[in-house]
PDB file of N, CA, C and O in Angstrom:
ATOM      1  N   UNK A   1       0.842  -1.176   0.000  1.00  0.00           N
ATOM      2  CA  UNK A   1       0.000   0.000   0.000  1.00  0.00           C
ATOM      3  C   UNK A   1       0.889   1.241   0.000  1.00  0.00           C
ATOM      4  O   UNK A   1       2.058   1.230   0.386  1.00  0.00           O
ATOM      5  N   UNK A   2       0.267   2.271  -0.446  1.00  0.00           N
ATOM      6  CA  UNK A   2       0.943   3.890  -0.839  1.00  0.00           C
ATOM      7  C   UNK A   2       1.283   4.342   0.519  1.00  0.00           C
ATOM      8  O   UNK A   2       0.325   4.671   1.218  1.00  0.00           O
ATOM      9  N   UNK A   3       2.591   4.430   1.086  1.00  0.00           N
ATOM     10  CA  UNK A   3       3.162   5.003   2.382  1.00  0.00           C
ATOM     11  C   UNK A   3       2.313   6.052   2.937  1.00  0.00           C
ATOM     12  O   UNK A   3       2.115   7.121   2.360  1.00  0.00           O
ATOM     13  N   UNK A   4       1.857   5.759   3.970  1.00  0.00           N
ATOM     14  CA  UNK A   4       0.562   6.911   4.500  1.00  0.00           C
ATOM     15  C   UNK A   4       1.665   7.938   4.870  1.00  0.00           C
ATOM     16  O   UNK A   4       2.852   7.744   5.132  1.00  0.00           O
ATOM     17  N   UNK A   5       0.899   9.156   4.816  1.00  0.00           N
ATOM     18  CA  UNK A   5       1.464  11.076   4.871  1.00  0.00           C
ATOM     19  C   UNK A   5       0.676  11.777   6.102  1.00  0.00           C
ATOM     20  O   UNK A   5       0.699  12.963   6.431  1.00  0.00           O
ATOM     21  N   UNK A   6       0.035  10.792   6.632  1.00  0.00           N
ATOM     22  CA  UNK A   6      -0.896  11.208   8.109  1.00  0.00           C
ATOM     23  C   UNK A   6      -0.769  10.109   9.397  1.00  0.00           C
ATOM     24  O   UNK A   6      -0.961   8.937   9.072  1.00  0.00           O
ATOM     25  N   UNK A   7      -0.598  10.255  10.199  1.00  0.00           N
ATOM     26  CA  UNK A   7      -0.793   9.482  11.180  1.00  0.00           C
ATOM     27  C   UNK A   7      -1.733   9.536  12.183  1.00  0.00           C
ATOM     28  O   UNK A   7      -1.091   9.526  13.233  1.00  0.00           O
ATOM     29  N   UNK A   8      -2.971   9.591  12.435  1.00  0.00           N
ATOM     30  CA  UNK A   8      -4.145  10.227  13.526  1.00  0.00           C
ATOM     31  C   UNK A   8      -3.776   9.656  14.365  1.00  0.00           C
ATOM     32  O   UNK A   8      -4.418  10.037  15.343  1.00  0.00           O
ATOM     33  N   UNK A   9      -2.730   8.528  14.789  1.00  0.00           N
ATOM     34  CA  UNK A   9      -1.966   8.484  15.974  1.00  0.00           C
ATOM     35  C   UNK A   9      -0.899   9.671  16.921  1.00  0.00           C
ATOM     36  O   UNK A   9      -0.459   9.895  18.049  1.00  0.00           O
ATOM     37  N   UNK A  10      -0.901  10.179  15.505  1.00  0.00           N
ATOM     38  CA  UNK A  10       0.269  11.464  16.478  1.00  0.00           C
ATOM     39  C   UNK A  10       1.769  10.788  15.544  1.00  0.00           C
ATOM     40  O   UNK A  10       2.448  11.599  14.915  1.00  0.00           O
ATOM     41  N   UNK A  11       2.136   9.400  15.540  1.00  0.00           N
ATOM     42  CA  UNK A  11       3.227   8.987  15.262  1.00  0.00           C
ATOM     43  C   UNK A  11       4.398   9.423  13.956  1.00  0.00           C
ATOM     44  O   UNK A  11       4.012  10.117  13.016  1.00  0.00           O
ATOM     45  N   UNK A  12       5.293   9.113  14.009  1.00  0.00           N
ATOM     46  CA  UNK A  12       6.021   9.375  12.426  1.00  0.00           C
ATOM     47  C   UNK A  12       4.853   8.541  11.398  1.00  0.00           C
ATOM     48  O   UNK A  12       4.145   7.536  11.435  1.00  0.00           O
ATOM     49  N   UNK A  13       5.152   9.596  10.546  1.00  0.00           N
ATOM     50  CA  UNK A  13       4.404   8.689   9.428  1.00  0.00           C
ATOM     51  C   UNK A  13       5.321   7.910   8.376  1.00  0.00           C
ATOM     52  O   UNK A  13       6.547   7.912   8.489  1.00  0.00           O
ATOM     53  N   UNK A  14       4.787   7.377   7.555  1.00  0.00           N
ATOM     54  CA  UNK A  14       5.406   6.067   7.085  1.00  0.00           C
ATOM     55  C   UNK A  14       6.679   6.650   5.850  1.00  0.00           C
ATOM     56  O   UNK A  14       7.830   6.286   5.613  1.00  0.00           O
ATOM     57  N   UNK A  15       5.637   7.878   5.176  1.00  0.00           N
ATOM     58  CA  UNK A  15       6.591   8.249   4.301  1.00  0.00           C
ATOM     59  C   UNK A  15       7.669   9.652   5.027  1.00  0.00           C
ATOM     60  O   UNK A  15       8.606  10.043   4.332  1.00  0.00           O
ATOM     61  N   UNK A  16       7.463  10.211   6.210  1.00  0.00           N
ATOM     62  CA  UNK A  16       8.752  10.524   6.685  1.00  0.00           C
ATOM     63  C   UNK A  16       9.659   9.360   6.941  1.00  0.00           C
ATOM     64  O   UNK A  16      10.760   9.320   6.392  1.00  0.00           O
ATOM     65  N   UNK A  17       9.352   8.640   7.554  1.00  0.00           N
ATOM     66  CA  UNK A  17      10.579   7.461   8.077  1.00  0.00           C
ATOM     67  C   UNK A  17      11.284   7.061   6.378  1.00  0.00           C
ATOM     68  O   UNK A  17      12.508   6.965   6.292  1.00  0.00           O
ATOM     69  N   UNK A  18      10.448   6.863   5.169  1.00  0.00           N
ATOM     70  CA  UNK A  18      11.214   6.575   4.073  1.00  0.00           C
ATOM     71  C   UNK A  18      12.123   7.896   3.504  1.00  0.00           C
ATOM     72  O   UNK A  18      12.863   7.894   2.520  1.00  0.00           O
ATOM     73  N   UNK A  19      11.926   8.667   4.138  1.00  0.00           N
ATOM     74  CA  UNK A  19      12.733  10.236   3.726  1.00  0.00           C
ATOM     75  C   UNK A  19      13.395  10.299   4.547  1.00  0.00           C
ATOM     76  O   UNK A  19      14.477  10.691   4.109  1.00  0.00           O
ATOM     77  N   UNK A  20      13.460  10.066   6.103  1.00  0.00           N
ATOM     78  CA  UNK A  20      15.102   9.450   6.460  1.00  0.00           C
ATOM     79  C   UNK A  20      16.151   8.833   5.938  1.00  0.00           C
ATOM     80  O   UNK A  20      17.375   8.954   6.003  1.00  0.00           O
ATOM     81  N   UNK A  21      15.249   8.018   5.310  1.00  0.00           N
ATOM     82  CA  UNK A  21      16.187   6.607   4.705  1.00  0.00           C
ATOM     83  C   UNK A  21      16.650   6.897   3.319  1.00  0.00           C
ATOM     84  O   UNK A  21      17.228   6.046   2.642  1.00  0.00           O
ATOM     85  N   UNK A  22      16.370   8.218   2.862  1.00  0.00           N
ATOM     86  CA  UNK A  22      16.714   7.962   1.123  1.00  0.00           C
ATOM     87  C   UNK A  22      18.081   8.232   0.895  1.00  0.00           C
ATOM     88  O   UNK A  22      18.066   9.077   0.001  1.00  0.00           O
ATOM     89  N   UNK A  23      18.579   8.130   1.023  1.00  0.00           N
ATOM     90  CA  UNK A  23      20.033   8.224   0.648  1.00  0.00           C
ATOM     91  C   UNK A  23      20.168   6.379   0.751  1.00  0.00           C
ATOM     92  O   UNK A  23      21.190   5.937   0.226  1.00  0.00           O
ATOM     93  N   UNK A  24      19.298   5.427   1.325  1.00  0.00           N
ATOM     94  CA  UNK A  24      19.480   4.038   0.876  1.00  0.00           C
ATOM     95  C   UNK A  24      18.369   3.466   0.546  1.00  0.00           C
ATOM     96  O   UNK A  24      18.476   2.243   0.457  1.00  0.00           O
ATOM     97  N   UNK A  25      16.985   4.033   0.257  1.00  0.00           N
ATOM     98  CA  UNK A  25      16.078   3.967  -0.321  1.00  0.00           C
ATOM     99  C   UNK A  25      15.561   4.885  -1.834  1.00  0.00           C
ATOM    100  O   UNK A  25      15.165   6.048  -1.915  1.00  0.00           O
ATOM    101  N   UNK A  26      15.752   3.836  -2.934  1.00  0.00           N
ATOM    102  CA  UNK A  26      15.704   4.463  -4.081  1.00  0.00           C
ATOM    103  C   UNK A  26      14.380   4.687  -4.694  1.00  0.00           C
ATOM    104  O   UNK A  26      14.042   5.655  -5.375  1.00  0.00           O
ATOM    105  N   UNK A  27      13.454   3.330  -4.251  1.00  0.00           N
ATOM    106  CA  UNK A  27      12.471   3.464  -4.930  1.00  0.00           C
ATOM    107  C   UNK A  27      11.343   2.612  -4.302  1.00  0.00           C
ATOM    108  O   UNK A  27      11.548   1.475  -3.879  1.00  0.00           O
ATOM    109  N   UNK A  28      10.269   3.161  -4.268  1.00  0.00           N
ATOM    110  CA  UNK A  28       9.320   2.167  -3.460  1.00  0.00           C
ATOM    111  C   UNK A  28       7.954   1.881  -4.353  1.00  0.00           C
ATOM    112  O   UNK A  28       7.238   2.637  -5.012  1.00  0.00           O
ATOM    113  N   UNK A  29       7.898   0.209  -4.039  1.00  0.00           N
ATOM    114  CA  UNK A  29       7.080  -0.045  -4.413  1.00  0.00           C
ATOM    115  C   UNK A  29       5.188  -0.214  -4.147  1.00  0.00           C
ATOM    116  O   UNK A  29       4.664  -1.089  -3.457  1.00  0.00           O
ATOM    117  N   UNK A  30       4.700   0.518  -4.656  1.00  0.00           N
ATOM    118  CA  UNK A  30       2.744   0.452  -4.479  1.00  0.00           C
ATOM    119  C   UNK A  30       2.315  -0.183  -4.912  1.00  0.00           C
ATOM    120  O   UNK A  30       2.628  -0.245  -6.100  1.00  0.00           O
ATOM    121  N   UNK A  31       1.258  -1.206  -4.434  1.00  0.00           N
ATOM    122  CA  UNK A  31       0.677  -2.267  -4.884  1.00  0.00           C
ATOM    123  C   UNK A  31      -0.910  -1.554  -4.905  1.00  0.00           C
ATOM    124  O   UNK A  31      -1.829  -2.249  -5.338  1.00  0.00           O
ATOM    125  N   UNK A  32      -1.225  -0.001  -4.373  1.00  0.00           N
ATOM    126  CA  UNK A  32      -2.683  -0.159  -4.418  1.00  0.00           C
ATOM    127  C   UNK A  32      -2.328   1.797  -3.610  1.00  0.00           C
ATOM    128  O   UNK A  32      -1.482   2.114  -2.775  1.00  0.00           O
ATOM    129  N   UNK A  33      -3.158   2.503  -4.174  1.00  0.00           N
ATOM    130  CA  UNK A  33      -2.843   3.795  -3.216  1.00  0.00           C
ATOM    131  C   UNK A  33      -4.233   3.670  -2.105  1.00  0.00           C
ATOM    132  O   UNK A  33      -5.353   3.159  -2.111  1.00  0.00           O
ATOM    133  N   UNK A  34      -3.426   4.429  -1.239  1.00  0.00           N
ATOM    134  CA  UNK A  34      -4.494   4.361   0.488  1.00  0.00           C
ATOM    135  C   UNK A  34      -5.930   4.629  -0.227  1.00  0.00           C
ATOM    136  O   UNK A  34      -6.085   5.474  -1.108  1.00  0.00           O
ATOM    137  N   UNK A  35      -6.684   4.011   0.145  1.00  0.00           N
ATOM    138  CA  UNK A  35      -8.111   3.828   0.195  1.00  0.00           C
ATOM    139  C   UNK A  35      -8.389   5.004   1.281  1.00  0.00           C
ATOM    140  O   UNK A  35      -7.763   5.354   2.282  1.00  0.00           O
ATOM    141  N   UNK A  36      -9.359   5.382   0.787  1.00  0.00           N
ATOM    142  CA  UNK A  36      -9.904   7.490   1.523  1.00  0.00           C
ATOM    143  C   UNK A  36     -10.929   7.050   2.568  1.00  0.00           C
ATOM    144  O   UNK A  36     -11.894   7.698   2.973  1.00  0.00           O
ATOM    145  N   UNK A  37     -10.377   5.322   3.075  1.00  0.00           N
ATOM    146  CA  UNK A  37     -11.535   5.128   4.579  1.00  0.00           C
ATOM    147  C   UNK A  37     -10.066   5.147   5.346  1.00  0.00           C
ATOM    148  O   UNK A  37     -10.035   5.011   6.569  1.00  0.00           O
ATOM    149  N   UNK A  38      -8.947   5.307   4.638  1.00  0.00           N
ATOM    150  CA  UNK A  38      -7.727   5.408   5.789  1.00  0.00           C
ATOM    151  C   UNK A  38      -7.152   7.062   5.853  1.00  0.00           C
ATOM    152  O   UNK A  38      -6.674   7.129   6.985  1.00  0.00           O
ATOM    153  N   UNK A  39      -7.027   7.982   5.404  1.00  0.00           N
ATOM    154  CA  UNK A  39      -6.765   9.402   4.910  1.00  0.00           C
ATOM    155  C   UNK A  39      -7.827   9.687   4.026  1.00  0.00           C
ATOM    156  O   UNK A  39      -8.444   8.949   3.258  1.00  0.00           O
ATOM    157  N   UNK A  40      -7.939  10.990   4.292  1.00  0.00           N
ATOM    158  CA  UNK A  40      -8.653  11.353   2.550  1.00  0.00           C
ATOM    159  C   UNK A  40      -7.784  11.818   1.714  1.00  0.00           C
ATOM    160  O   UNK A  40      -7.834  11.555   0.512  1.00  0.00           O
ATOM    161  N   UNK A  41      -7.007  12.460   2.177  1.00  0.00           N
ATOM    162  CA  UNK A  41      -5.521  12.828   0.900  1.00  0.00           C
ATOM    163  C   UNK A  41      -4.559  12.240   1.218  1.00  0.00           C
ATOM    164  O   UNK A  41      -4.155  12.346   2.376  1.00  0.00           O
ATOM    165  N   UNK A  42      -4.105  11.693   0.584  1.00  0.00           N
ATOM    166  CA  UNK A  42      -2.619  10.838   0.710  1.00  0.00           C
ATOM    167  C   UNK A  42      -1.456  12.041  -0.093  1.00  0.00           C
ATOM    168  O   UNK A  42      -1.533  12.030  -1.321  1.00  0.00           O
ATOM    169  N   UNK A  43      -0.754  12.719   0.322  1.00  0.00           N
ATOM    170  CA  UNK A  43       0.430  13.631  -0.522  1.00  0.00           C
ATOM    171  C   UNK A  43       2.025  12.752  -0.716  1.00  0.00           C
ATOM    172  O   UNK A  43       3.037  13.236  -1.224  1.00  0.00           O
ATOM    173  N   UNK A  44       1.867  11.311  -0.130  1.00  0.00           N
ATOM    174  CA  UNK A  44       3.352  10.777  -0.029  1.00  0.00           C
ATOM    175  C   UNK A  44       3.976  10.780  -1.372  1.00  0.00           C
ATOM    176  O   UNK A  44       5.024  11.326  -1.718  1.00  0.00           O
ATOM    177  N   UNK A  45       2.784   9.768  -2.364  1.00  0.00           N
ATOM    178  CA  UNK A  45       3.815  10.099  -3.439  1.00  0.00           C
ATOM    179  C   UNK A  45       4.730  11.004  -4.093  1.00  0.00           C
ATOM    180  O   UNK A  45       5.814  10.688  -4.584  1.00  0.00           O
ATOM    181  N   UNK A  46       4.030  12.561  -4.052  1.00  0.00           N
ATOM    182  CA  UNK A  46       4.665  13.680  -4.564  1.00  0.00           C
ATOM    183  C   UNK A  46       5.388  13.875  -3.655  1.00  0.00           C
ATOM    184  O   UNK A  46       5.922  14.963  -3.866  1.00  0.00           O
ATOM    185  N   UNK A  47       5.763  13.425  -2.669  1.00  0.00           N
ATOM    186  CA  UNK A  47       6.884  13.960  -1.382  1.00  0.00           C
ATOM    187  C   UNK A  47       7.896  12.952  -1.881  1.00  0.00           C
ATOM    188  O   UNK A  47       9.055  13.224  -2.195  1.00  0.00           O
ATOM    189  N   UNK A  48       7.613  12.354  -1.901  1.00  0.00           N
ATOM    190  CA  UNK A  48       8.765  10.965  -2.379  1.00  0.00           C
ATOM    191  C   UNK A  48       9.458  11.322  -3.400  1.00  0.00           C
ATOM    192  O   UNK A  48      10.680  11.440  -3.312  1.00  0.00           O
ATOM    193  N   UNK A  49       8.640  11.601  -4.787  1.00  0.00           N
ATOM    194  CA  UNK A  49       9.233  12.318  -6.113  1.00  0.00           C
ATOM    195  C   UNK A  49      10.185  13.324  -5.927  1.00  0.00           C
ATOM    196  O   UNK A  49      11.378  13.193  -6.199  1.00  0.00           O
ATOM    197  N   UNK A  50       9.457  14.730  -5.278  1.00  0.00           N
ATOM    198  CA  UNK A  50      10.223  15.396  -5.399  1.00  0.00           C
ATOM    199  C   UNK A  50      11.547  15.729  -4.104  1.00  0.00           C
ATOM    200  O   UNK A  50      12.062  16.794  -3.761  1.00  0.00           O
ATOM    201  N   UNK A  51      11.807  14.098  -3.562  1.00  0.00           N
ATOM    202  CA  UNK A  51      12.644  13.786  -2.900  1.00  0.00           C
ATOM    203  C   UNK A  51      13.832  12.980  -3.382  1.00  0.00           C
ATOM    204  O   UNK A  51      14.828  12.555  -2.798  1.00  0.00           O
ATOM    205  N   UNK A  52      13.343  12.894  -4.838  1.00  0.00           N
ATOM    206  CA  UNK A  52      14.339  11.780  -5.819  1.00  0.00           C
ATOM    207  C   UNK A  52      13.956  10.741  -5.707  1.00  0.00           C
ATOM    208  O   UNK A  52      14.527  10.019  -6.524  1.00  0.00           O
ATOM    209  N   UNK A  53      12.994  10.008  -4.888  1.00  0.00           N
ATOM    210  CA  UNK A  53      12.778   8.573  -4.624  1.00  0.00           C
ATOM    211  C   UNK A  53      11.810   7.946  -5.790  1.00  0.00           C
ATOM    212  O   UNK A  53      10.638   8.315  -5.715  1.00  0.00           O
ATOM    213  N   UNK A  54      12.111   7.125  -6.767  1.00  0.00           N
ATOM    214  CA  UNK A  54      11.204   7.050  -7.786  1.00  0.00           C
ATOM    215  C   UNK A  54       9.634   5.998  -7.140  1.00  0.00           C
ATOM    216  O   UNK A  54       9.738   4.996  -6.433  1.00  0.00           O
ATOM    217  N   UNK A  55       8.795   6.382  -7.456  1.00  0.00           N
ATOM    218  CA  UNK A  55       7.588   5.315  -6.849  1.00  0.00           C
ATOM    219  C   UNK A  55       7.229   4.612  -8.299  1.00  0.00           C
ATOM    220  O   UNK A  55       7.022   5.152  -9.385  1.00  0.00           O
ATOM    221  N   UNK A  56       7.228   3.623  -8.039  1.00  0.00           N
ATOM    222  CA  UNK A  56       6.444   2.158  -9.035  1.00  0.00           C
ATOM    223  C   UNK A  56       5.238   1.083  -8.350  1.00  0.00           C
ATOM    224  O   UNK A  56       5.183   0.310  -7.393  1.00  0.00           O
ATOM    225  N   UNK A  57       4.000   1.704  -9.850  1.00  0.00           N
ATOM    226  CA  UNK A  57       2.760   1.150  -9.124  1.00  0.00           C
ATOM    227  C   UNK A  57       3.346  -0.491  -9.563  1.00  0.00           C
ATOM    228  O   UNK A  57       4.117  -0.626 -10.513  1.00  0.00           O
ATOM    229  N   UNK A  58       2.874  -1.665  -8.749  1.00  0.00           N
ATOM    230  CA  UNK A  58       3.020  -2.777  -9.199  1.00  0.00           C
ATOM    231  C   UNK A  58       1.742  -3.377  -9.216  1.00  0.00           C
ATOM    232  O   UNK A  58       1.148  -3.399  -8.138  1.00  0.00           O
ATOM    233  N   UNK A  59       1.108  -3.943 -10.351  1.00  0.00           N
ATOM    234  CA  UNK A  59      -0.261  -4.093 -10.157  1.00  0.00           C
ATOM    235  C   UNK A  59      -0.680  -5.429 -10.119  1.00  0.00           C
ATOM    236  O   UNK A  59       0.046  -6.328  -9.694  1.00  0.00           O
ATOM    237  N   UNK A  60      -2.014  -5.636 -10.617  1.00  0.00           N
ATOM    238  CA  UNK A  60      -2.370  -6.932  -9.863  1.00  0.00           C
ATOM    239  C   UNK A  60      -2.430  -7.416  -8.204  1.00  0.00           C
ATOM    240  O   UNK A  60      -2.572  -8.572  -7.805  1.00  0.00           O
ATOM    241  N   UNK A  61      -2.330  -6.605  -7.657  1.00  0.00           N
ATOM    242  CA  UNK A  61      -2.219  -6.985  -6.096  1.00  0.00           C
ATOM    243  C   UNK A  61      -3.005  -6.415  -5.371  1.00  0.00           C
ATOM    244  O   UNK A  61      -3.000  -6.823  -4.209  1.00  0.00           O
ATOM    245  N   UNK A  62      -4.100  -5.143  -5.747  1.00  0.00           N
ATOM    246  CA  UNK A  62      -4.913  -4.266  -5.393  1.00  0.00           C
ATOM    247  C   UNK A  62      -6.053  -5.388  -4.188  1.00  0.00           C
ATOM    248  O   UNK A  62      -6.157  -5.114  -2.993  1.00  0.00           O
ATOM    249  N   UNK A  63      -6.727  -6.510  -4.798  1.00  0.00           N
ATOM    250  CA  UNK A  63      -7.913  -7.196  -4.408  1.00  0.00           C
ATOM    251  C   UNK A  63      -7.332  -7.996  -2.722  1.00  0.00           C
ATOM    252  O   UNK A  63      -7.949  -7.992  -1.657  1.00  0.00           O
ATOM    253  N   UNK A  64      -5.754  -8.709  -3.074  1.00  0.00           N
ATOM    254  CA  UNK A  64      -5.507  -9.318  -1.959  1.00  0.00           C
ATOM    255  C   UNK A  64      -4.703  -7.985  -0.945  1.00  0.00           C
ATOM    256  O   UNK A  64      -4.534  -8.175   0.259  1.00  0.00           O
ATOM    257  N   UNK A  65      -4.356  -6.951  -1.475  1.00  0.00           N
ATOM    258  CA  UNK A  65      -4.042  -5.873  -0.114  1.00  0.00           C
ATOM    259  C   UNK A  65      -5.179  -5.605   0.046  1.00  0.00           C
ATOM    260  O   UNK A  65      -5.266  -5.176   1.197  1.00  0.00           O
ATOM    261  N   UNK A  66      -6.193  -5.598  -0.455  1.00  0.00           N
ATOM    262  CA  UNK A  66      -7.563  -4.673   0.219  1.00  0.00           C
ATOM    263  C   UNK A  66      -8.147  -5.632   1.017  1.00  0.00           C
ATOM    264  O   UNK A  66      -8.320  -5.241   2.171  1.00  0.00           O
ATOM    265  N   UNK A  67      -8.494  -6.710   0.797  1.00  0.00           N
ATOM    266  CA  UNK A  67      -8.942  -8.031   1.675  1.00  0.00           C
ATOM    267  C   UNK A  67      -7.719  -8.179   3.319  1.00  0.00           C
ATOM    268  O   UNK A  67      -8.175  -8.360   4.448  1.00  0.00           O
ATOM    269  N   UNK A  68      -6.824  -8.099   3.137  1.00  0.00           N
ATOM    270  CA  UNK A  68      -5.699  -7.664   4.282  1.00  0.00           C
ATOM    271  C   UNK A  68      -5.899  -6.524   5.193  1.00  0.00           C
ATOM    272  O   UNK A  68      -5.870  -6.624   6.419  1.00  0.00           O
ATOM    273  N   UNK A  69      -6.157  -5.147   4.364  1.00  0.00           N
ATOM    274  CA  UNK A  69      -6.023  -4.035   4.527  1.00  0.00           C
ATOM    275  C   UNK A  69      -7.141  -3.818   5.410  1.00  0.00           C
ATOM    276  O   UNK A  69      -7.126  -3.914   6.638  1.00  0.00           O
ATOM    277  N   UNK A  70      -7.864  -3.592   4.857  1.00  0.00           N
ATOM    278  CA  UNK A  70      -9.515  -3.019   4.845  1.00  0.00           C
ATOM    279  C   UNK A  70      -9.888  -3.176   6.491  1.00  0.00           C
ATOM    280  O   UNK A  70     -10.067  -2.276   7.311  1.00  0.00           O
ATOM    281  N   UNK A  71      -9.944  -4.732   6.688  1.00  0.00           N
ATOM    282  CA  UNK A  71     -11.050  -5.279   8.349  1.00  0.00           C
ATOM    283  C   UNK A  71     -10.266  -4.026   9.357  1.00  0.00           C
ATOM    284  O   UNK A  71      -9.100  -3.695   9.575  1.00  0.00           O
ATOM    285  N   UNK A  72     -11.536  -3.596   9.778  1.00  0.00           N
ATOM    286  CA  UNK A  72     -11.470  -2.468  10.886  1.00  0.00           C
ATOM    287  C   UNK A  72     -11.532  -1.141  10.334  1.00  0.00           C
ATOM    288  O   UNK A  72     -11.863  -0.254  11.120  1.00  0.00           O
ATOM    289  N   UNK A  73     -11.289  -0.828   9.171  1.00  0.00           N
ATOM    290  CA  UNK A  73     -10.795   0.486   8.673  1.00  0.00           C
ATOM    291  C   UNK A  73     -12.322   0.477   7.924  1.00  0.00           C
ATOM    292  O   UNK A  73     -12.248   1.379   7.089  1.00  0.00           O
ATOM    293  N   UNK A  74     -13.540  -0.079   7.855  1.00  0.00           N
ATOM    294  CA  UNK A  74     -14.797   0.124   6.820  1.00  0.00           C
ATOM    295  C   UNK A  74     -15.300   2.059   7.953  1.00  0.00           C
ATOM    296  O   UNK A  74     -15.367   2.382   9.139  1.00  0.00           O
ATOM    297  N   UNK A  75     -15.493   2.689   6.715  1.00  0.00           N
ATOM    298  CA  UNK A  75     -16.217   3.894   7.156  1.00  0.00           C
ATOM    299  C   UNK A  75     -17.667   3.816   7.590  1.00  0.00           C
ATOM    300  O   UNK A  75     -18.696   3.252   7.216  1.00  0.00           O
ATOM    301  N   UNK A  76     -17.290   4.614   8.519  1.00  0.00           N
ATOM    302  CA  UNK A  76     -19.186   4.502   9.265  1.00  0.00           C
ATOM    303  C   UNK A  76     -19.604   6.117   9.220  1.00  0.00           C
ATOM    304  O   UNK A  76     -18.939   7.115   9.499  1.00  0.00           O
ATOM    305  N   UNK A  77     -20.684   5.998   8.856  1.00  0.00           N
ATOM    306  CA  UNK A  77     -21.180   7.258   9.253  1.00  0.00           C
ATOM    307  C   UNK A  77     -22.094   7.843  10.219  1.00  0.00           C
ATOM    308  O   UNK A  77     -22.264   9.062  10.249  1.00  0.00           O
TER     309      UNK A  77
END
């Protein structure tokens, strides 16, 4: 999944900790971008880019991360 850019924990988020690391992180791979019941805007990718870090969607994998992903995270209103 697309490195979350929010944490509603308070915590580092996923794509700062990969912007620590880029000087040994070149390129990361997405199998599916955050679903908007986890963030509603995700900004990592363009932080990543214009950090030099190249992002590559890898596809086919969208159905089994979302079946993983998803339990607990369904939006309620």
């Amino acid at each position: 999944m697309e490195p979350c850019s929010e944490r509603l924990s308070g915590n580092r988020t996923c794509v700062e900790r990969i912007l620590r690391l880029k000087e040994s992180i070149k390129t990361v791979y997405v199998g599916i971008r955050e679903p908007g019941t986890f963030i509603a805007k995700n900004d990592s990718r363009k932080r990543l880019q214009d950090a030099g870090i190249a992002v590559e969607d890898v596809e086919g994998m969208q159905d089994r991360i979302l079946k993983v992903s998803m339990p607990g995270h369904e939006r309620t209103e």
